[in-house]
C-alpha positions as CSV (number, residue, x, y, z in Angstrom):
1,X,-9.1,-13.2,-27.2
2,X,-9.6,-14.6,-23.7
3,X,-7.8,-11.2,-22.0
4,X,-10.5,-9.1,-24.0
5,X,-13.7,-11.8,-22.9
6,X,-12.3,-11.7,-19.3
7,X,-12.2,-7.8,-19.7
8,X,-15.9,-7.7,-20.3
9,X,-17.0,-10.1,-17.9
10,X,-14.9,-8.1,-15.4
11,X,-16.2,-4.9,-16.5
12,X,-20.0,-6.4,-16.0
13,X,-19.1,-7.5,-12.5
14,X,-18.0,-4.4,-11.4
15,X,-21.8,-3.3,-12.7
16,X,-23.5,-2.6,-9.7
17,X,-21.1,-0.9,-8.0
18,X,-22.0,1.9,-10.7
19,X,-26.0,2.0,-9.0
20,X,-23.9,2.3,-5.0
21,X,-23.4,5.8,-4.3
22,X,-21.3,4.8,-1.6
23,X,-18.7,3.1,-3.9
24,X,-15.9,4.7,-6.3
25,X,-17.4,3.4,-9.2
26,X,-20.6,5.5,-8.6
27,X,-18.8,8.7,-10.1
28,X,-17.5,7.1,-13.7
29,X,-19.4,6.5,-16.7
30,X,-19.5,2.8,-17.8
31,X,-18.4,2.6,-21.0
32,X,-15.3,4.3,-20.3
33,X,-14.9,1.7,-17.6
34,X,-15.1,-1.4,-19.7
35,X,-12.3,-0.3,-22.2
36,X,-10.1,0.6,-19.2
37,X,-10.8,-2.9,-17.5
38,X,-10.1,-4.8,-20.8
39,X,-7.1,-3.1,-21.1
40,X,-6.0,-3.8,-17.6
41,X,-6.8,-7.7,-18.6
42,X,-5.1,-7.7,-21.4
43,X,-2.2,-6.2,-19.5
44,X,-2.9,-8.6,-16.7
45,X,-2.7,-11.2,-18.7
46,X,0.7,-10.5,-20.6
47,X,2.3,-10.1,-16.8
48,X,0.9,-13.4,-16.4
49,X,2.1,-15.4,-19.1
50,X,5.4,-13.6,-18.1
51,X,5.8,-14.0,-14.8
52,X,5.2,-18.1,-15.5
53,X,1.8,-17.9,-14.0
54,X,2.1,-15.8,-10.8
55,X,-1.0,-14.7,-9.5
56,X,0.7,-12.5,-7.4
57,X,2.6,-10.0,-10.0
58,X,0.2,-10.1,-12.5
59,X,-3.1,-9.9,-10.7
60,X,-3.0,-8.7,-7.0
61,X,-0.1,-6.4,-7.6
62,X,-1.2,-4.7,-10.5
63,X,-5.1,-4.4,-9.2
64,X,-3.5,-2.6,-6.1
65,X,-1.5,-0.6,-8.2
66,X,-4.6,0.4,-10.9
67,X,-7.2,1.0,-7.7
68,X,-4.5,3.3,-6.1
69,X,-3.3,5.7,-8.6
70,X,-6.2,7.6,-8.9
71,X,-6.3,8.3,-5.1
72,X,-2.9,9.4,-5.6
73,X,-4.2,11.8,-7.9
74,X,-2.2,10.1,-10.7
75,X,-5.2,10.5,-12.9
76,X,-4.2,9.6,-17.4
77,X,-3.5,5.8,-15.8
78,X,-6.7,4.8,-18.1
79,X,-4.6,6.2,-21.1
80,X,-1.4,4.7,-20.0
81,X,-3.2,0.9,-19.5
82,X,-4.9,1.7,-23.0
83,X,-1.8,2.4,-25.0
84,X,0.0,0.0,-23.2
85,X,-2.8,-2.7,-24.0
86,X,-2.5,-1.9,-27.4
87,X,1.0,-2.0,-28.0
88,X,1.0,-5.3,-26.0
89,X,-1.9,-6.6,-28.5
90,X,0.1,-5.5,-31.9
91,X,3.7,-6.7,-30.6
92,X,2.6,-9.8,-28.4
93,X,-0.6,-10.7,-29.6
94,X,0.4,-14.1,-30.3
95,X,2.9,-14.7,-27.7
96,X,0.3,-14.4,-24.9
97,X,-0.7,-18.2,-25.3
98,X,2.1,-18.6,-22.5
99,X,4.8,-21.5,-22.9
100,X,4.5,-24.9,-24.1
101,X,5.2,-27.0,-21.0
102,X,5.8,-30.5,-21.7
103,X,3.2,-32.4,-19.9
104,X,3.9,-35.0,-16.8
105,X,4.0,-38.1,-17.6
106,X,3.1,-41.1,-15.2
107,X,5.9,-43.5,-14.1
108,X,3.6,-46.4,-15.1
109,X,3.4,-45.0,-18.6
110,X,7.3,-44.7,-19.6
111,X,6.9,-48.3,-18.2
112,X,4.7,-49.8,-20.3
113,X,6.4,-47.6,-22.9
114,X,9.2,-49.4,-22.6
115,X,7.9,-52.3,-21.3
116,X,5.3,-53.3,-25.3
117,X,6.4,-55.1,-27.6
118,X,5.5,-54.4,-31.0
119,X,2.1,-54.2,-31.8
């Protein structure tokens, strides 16, 4: 759920770039935009949760990557990044909560852990 809200929030950030002539965003329609955005998030954030948190391959990487392509003149990446969302949302859905890491604990609390007596 949180890939899909940061999706939409994303999408509406990149809003005024649609009212710049000057800037790429100028020549799409919107709502074509937002589902290719969520998708990228959602994508985004399985790389994430896979990757053990790095910022690097699953967010600057991959925005390189999805702002490139189309200069390339590699043009059905929207299709690719919505299938690939999907299929990422039905097989992983639930797996993209990441991994239960055990939390720290404070020295001084295994101490007085150990330390009490019986209540």
């Amino acid at each position: 759920m949180a890939a899909l809200l940061i999706g939409v929030v994303w999408a509406i950030w990149h809003l005024p770039a649609f009212y710049v002539g000057s800037m790429s965003q100028s020549g799409f329609e919107f709502l074509p935009f937002v589902l290719r955005v969520t998708a990228f998030s959602v994508f985004m954030t399985w790389l994430f949760v896979n990757t053990n948190g790095s910022v690097l391959w699953a967010g600057v990487v991959p925005h390189m990557m999805f702002n490139a392509t189309p200069r390339a003149g590699i043009m059905p990446v929207g299709w690719i990044i919505l299938v690939a969302a999907v299929v990422i949302l039905v097989l992983a859905g639930k797996h993209l909560r990441g991994r239960r890491r055990p939390r720290p604990q404070l020295p001084q609390s295994v101490f007085l852990r150990q330390t009490a007596g019986p209540a």
